[in-house]
N, C-alpha and C positions, 0 to 999 in steps of 0.2 A: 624457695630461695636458691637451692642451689640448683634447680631444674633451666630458672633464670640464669643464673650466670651460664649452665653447658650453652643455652640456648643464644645467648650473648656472644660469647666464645665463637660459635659457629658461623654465628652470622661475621661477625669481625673477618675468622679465617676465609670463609666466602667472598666479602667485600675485598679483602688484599690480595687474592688469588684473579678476583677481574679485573683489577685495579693493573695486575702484573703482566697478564694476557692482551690488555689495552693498549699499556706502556710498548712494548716486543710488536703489537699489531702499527701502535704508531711510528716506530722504529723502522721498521721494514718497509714500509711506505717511503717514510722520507729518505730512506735507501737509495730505491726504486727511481726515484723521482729525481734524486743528485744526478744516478747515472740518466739518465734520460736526457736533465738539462744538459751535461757534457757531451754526450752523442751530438744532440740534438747543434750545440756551440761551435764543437768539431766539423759538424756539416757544412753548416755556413761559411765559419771561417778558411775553411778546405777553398777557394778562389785565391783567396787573398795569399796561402800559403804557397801554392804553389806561383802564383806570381811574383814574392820576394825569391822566392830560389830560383827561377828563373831567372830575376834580376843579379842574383849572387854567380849563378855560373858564367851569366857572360860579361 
């Protein structure tokens, strides 16, 4: 009985330890991937900025 429950235990603290490494690996992805889209937004929209400042100076 009680070799069950260490053996219980372990697995538990196991399961919430990948469970925590998953969460931190999903995190950093979707990190990743914000700044990306924003480069990537920046790029694009990089024409269209510089043609209203153009339009503002003169």
């Amino acid at each position: 009985m009680k070799e069950d429950k260490k053996v219980v235990k372990q697995v538990r603290k196991k399961f919430r330890s990948n469970l925590k490494s998953a969460r931190m690996h999903y995190r950093k992805e979707v990190r990743t991937l914000k700044k990306l889209i924003l480069k990537k937004e920046d790029f694009e929209n990089q024409p269209k900025i510089l043609f209203f400042r153009k339009r503002k100076q003169s």
